[in-house]
RODREN-6347 format. One record per atom (N, C-alpha, C, O): residue in three letters; z, x, y. Coordinates in steps of 0.1 Angstrom, whole numbers, padded with zeros to 4 digits, always signed. Layout:
<nodes>
AlaZXY ...
</nodes>
This chain:
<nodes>
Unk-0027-0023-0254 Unk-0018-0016-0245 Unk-0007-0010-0254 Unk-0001-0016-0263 Unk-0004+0005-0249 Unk+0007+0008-0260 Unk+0018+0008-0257 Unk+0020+0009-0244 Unk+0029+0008-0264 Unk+0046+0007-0260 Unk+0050+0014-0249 Unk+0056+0008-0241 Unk+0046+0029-0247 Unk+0046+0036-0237 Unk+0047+0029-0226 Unk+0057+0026-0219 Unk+0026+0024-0224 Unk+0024+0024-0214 Unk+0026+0014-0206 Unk+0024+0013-0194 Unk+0032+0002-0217 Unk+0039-0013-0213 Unk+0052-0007-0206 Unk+0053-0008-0194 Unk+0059-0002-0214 Unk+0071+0003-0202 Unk+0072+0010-0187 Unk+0079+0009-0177 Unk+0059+0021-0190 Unk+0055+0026-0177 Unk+0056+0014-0170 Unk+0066+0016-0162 Unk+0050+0000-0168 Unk+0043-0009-0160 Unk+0054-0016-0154 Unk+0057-0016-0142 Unk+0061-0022-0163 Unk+0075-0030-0166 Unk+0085-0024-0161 Unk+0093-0032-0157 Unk+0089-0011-0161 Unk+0101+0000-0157 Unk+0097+0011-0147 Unk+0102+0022-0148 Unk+0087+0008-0135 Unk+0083+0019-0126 Unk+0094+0026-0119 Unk+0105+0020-0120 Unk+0092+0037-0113 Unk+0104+0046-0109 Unk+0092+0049-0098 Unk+0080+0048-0098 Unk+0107+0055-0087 Unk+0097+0058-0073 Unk+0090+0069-0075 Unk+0079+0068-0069 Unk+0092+0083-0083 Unk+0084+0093-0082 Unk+0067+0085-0085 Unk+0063+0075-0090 Unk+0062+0093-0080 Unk+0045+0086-0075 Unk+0037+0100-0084 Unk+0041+0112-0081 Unk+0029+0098-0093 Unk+0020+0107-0098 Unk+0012+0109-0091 Unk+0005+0119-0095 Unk+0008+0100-0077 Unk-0008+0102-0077 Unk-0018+0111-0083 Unk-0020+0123-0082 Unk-0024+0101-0089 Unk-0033+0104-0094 Unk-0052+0094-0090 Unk-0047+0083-0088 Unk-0062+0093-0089 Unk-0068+0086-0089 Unk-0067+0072-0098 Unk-0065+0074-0110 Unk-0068+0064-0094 Unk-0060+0045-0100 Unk-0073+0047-0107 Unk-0083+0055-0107 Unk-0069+0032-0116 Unk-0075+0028-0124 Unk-0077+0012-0125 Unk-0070+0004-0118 Unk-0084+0007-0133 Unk-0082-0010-0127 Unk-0073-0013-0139 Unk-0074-0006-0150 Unk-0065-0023-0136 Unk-0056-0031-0145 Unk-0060-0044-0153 Unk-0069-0052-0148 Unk-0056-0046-0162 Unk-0053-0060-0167 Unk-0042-0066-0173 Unk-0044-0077-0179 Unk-0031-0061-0172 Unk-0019-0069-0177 Unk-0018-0078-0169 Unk-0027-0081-0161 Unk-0004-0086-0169 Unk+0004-0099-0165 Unk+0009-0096-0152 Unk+0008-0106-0145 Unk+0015-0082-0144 Unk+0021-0083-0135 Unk+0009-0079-0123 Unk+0009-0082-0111 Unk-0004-0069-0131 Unk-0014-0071-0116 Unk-0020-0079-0116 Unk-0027-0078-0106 Unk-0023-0090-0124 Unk-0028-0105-0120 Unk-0022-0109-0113 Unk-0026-0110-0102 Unk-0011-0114-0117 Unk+0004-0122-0105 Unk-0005-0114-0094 Unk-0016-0119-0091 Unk-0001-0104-0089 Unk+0000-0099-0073 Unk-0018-0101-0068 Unk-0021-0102-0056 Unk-0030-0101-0079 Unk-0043-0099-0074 Unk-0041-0117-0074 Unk-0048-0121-0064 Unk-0035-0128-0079 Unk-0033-0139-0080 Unk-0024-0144-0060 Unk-0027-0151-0051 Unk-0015-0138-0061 Unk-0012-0139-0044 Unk-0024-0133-0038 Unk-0029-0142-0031 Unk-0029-0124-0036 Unk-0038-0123-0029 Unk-0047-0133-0022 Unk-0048-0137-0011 Unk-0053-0136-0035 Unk-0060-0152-0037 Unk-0060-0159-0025 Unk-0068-0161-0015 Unk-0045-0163-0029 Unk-0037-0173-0021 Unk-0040-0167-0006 Unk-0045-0174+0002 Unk-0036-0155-0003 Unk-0033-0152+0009 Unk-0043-0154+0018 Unk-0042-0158+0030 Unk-0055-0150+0010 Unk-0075-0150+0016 Unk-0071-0162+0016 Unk-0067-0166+0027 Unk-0070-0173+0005 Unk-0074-0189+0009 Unk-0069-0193+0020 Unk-0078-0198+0028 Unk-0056-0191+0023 Unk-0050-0198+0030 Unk-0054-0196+0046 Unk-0055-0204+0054 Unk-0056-0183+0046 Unk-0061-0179+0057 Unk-0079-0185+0066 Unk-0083-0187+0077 Unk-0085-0185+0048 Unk-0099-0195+0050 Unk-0099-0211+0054 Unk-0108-0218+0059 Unk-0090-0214+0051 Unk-0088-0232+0052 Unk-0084-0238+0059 Unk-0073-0236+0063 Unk-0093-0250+0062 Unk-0088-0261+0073 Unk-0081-0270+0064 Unk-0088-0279+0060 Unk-0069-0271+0058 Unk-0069-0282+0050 Unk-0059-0294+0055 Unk-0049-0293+0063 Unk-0064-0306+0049 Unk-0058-0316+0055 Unk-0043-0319+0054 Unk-0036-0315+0045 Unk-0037-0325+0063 Unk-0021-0325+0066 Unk-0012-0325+0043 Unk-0003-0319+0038 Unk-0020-0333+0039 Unk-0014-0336+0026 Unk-0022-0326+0015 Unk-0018-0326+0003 Unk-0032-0317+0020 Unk-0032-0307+0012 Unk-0024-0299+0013 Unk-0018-0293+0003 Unk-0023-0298+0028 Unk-0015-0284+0029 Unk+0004-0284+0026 Unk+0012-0275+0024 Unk+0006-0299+0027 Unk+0016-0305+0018 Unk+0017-0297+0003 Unk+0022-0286+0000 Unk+0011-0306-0001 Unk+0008-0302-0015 Unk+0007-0289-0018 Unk+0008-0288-0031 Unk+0005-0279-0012 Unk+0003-0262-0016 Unk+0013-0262-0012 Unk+0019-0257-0021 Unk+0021-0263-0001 Unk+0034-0261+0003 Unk+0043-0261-0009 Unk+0048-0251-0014 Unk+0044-0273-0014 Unk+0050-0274-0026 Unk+0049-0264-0036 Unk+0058-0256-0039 Unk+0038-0265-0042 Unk+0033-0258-0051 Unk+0041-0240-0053 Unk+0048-0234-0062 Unk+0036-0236-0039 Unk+0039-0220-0035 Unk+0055-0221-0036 Unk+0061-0210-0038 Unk+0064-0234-0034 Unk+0078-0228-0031 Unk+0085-0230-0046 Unk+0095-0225-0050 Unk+0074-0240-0058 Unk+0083-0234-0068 Unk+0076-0222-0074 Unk+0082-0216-0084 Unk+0066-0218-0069 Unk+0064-0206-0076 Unk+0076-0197-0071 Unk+0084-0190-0079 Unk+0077-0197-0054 Unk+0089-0186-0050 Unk+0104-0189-0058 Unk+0113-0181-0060 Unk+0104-0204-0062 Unk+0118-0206-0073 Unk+0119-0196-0083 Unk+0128-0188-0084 Unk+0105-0200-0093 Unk+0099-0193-0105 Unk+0105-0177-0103 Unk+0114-0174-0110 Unk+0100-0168-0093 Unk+0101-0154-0093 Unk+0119-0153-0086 Unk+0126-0143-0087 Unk+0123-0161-0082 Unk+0136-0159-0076 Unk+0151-0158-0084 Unk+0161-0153-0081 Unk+0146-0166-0099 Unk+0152-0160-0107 Unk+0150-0152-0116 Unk+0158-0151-0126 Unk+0139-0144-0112 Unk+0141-0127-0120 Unk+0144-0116-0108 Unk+0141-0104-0108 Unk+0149-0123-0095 Unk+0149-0112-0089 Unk+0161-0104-0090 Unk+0172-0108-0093 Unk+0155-0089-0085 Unk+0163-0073-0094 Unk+0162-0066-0077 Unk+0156-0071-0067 Unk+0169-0056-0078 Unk+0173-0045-0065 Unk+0161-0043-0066 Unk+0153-0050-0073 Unk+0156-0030-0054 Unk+0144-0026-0049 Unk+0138-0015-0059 Unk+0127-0012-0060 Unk+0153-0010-0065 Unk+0148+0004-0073 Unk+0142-0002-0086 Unk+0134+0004-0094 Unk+0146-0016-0089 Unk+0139-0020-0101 Unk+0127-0027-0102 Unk+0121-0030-0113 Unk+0124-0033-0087 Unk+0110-0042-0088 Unk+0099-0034-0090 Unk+0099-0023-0086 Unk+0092-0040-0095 Unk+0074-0032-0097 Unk+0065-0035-0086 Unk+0055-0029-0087 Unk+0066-0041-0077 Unk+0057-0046-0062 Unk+0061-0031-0057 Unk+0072-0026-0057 Unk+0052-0026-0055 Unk+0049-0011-0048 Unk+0050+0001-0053 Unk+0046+0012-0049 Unk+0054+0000-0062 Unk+0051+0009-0075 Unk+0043+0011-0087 Unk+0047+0019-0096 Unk+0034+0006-0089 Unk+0026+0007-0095 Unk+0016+0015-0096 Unk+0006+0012-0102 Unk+0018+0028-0089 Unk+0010+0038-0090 Unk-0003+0043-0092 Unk-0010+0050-0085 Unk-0004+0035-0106 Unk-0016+0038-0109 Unk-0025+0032-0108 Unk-0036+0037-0112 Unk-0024+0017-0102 Unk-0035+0010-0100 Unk-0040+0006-0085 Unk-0030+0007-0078 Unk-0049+0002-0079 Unk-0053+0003-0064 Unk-0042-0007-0062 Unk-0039-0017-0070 Unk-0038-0002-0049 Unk-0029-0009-0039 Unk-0017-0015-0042 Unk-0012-0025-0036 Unk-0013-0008-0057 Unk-0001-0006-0063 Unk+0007-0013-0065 Unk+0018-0009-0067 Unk+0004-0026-0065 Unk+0007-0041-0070 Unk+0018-0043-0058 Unk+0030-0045-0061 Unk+0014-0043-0044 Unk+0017-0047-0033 Unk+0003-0060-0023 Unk-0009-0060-0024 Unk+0012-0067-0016 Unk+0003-0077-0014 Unk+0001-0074+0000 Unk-0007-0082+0007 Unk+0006-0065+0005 Unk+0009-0067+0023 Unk-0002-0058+0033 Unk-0004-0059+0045 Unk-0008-0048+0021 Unk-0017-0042+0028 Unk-0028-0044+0023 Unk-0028-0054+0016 Unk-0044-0033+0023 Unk-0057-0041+0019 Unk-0054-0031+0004 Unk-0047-0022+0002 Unk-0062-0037-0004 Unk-0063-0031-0020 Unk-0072-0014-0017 Unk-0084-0013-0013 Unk-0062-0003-0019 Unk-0069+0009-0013 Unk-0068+0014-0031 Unk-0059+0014-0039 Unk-0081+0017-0030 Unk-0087+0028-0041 Unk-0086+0042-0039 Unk-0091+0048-0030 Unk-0077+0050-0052 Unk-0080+0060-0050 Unk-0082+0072-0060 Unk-0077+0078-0069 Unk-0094+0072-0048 Unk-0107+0085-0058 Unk-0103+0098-0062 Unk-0099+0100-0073 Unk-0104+0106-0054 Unk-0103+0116-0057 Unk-0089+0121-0052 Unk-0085+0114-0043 Unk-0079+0133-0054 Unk-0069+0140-0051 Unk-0064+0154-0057 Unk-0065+0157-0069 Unk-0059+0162-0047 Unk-0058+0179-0049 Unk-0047+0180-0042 Unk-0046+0171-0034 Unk-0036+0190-0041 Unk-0025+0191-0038 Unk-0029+0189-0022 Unk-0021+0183-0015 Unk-0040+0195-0017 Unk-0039+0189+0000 Unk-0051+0183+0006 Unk-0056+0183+0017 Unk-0055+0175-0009 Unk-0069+0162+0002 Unk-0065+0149-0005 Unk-0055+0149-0012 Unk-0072+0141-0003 Unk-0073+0130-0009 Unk-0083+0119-0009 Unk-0080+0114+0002 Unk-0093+0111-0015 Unk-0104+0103-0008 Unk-0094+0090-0014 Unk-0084+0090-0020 Unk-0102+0079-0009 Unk-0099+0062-0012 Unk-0111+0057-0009 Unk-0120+0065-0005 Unk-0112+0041-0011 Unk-0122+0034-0004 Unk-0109+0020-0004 Unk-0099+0019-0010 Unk-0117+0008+0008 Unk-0111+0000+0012 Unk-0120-0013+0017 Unk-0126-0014+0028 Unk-0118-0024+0005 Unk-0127-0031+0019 Unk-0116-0051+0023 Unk-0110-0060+0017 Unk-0119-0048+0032 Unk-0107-0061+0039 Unk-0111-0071+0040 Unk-0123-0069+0042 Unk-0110-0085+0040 Unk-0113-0097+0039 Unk-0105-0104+0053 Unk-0097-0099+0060 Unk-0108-0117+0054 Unk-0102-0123+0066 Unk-0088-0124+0072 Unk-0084-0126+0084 Unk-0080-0122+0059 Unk-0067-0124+0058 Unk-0060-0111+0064 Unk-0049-0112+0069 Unk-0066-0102+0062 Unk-0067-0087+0077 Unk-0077-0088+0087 Unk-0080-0078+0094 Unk-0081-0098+0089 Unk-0091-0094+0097 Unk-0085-0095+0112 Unk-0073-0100+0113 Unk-0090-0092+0123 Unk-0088-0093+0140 Unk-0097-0098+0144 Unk-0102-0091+0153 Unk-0104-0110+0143 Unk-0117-0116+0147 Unk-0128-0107+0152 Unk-0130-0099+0161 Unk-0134-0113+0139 Unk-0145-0108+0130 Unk-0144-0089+0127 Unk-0152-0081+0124 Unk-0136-0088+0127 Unk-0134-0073+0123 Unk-0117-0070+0119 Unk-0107-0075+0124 Unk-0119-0059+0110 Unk-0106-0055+0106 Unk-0093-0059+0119 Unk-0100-0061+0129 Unk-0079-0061+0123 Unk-0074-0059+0125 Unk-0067-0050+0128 Unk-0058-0047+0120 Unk-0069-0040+0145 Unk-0060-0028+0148 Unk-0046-0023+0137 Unk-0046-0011+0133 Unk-0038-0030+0135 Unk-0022-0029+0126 Unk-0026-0026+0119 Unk-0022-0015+0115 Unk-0038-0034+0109 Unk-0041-0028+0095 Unk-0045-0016+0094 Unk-0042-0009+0084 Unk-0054-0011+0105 Unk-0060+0008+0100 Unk-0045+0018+0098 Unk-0043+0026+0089 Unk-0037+0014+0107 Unk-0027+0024+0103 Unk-0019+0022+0093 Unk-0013+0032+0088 Unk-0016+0006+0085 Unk-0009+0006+0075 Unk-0020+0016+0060 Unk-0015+0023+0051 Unk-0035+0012+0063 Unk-0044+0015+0051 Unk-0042+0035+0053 Unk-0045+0043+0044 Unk-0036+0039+0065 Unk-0035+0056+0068 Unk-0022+0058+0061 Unk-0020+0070+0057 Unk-0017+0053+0061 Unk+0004+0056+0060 Unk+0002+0056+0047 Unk+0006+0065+0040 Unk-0005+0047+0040 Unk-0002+0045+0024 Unk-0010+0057+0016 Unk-0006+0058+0004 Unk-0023+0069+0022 Unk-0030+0075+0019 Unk-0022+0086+0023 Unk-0017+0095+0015 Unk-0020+0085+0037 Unk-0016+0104+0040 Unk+0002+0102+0033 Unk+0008+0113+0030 Unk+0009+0091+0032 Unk+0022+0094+0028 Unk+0021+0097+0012 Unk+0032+0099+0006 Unk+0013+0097+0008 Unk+0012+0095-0010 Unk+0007+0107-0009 Unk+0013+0114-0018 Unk-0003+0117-0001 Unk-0003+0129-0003 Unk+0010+0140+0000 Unk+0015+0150-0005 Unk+0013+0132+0009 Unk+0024+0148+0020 Unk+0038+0145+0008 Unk+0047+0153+0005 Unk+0037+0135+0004 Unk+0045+0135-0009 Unk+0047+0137-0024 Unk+0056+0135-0032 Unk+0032+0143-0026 Unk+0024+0147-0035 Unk+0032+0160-0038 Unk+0042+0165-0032 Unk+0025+0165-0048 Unk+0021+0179-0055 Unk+0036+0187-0057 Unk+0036+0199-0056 Unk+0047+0181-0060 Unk+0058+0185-0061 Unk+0071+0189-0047 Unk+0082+0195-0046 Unk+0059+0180-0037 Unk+0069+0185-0026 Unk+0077+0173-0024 Unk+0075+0161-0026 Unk+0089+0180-0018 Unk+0108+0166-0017 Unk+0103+0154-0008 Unk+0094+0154-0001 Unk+0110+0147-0010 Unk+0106+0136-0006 Unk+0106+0130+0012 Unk+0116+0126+0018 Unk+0094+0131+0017 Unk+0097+0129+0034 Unk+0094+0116+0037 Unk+0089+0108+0028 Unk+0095+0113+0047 Unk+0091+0100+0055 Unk+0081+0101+0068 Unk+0079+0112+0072 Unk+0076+0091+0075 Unk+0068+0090+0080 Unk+0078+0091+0098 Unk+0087+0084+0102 Unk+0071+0104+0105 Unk+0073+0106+0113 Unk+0068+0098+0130 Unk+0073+0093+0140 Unk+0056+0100+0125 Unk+0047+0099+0135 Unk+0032+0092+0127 Unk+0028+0092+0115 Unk+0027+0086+0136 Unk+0010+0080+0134 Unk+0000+0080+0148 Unk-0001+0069+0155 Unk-0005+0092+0152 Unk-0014+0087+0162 Unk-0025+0083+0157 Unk-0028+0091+0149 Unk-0033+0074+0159 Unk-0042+0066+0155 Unk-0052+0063+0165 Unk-0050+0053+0173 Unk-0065+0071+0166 Unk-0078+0068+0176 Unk-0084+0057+0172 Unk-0087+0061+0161 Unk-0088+0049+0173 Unk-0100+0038+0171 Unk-0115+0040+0179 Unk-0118+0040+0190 Unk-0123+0043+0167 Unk-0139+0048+0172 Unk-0146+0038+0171 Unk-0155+0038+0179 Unk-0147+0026+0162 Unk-0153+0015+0162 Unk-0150+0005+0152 Unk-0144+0009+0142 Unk-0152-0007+0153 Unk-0149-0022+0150 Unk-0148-0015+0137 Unk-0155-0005+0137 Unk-0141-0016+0125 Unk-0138-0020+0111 Unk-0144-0032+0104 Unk-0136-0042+0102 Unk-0157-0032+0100 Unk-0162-0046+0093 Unk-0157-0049+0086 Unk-0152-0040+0079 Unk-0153-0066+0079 Unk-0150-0073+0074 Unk-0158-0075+0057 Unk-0170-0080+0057 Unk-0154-0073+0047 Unk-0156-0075+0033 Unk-0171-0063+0033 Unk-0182-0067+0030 Unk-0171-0049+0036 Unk-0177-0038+0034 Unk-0166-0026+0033 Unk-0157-0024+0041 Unk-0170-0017+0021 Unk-0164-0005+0017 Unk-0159+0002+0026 Unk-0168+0010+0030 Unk-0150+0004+0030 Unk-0146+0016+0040 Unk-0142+0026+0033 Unk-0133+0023+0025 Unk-0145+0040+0034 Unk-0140+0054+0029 Unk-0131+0060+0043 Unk-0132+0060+0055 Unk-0121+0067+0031 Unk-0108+0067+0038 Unk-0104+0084+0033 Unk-0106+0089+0022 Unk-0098+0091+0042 Unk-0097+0107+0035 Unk-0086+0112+0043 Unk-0087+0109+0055 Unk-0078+0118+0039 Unk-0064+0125+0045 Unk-0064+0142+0039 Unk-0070+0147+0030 Unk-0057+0146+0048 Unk-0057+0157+0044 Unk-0043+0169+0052 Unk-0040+0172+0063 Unk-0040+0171+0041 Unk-0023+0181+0045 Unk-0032+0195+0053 Unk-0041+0201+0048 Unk-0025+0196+0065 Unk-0033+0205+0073 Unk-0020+0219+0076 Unk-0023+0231+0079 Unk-0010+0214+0073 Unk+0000+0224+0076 Unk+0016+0221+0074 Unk+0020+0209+0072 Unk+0024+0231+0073 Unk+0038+0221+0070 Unk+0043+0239+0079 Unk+0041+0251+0078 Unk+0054+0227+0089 Unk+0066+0240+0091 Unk+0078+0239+0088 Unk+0084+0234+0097 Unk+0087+0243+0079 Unk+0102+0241+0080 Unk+0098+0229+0071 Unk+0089+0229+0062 Unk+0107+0217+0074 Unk+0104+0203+0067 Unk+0095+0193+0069 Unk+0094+0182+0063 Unk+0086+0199+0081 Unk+0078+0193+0091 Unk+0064+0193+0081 Unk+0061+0204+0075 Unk+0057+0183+0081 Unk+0044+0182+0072 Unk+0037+0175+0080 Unk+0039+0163+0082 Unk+0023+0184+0088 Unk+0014+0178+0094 Unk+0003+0173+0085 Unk+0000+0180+0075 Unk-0006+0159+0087 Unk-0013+0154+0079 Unk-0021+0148+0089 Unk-0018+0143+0100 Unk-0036+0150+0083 Unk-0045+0140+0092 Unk-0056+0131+0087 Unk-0054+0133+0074 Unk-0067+0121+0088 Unk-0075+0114+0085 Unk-0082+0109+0090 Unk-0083+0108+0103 Unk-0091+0102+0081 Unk-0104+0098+0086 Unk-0107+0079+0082 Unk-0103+0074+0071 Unk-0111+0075+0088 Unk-0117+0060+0082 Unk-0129+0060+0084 Unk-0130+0057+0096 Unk-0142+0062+0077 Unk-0156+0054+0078 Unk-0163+0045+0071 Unk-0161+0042+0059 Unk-0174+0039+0082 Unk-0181+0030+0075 Unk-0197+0034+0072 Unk-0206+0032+0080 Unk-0197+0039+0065 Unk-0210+0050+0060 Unk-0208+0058+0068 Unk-0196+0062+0069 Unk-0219+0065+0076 Unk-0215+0076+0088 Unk-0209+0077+0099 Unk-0207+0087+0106 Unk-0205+0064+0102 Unk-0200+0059+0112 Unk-0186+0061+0113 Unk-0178+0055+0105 Unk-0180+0068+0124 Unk-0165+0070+0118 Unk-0153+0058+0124 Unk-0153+0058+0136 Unk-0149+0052+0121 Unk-0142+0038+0127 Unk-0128+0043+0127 Unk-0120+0034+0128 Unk-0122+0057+0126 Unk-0106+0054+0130 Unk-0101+0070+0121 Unk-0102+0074+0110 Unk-0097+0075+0131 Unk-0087+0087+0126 Unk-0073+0089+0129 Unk-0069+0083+0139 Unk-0064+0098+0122 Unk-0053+0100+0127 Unk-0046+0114+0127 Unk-0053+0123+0122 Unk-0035+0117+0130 Unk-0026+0127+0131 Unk-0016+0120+0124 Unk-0016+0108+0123 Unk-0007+0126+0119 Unk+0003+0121+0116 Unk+0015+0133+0111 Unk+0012+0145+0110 Unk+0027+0130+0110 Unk+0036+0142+0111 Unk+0048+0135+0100 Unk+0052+0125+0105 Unk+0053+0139+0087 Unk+0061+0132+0080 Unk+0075+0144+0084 Unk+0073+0154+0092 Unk+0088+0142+0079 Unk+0096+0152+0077 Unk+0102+0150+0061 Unk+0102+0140+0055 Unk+0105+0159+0057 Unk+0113+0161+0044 Unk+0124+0158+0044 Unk+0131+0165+0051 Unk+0131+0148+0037 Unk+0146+0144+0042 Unk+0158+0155+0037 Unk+0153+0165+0033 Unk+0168+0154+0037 Unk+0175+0167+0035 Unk+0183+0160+0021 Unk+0187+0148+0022 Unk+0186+0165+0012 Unk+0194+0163-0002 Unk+0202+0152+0000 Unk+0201+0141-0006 Unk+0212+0156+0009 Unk+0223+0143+0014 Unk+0215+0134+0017 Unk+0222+0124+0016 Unk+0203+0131+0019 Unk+0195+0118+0025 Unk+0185+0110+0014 Unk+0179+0100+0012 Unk+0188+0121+0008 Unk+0176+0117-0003 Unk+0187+0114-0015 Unk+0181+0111-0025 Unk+0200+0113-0016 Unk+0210+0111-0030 Unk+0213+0098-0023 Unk+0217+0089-0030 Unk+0211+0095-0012 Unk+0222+0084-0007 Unk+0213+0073+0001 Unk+0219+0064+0008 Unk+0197+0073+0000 Unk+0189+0065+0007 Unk+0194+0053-0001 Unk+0198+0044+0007 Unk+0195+0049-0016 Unk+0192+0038-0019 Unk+0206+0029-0015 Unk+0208+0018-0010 Unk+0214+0039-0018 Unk+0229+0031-0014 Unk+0228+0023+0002 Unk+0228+0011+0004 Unk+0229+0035+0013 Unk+0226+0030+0024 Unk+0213+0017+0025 Unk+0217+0007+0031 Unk+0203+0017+0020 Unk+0194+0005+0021 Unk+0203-0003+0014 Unk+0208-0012+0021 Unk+0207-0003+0003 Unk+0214-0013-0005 Unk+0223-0023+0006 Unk+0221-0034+0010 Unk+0235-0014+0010 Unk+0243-0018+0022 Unk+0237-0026+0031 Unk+0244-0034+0036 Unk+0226-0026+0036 Unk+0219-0028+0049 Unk+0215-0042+0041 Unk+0215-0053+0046 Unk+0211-0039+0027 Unk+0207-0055+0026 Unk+0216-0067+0026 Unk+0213-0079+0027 Unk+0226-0061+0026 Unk+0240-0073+0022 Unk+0241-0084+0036 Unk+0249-0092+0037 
</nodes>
């Protein structure tokens, strides 16, 4: 790994390159593929009153462990990680992505129990796995930075559990600040979930002063 690209990793900034990811191996996308783990296990297991003791434990000095390196939002690496699937964030499914051009984008996605809605993906999750695809485009290709307006979201059929799902967005129009965006989810030919979606472009004053305001709000 070179000096560079150790800093890239270690010092992320919100501009987003998207570009098609790549797999990792350093120290901080294990940590987060390492909670994962945890999250599937936990979700798998019956475990007995004194196991689940005992992990209890376990998991709260880890949250010790990371609690004293914790930094503002503009400096953590959990959701910025750009270049690797699902950008060393734990909260949504690990999305791959394939291909991208200033107005398409493909991914693939596949979910395990810890998203699941008995025996099948969980409704909530299709639209978080859309927001994270169509928002990474409509904010793509040098255009200012918007936010997520709108998500209408159809459901065409169940989302199986630990199988590939292919995932495709695509910028269909922009008026004024207004950026329409839409998508697809399938499971081979089978289409399991589309959407609309509508971002806006925030205006300069909103975009110099987002972090302060969040900042404030966390106090």
């Amino acid at each position: 790994m070179t000096e560079s690209t150790t800093l890239d990793i270690w010092n992320p900034g919100w501009p987003d390159p998207f570009r098609p990811t790549v797999d990792a191996d350093d120290e901080y996308a294990d940590l987060v593929d390492a909670l994962r783990e945890v999250q599937e296990a936990v979700t798998r297991s019956l475990p007995t009153p004194e196991a689940a003791a005992e992990a209890a434990a376990t998991l709260r000095e880890v949250a010790r462990q990371m609690r004293s390196h914790e930094v503002d939002e503009d400096t953590q690496i959990a959701g910025k990680r750009w270049d690797i699937p699902g950008k060393a964030h734990a909260l949504a499914p690990v999305l791959h992505i394939d291909t991208v051009t200033d107005t398409t984008a493909t991914g693939r996605v596949t979910v395990g129990r810890f998203h699941s809605g008995r025996y099948a993906m969980n409704g909530g999750v299709t639209p978080l796995i859309f927001d994270e695809l169509l928002a990474r485009l409509a904010n793509s290709a040098g255009r200012p930075w918007g936010r997520t307006a709108y998500l209408n979201v159809n459901f065409r059929a169940l989302a199986p559990l630990h199988t590939e799902l292919t995932v495709t967005a695509e910028l269909v129009g922009q008026e004024g600040r207004k950026r329409f965006l839409r998508g697809a989810m399938y499971h081979g030919d089978i289409l399991v979930a589309d959407v609309d979606g509508l971002w806006v472009e925030l205006k300069p004053e909103q975009t110099q002063n987002i972090s302060k305001d969040l900042e404030g709000r966390d106090r």
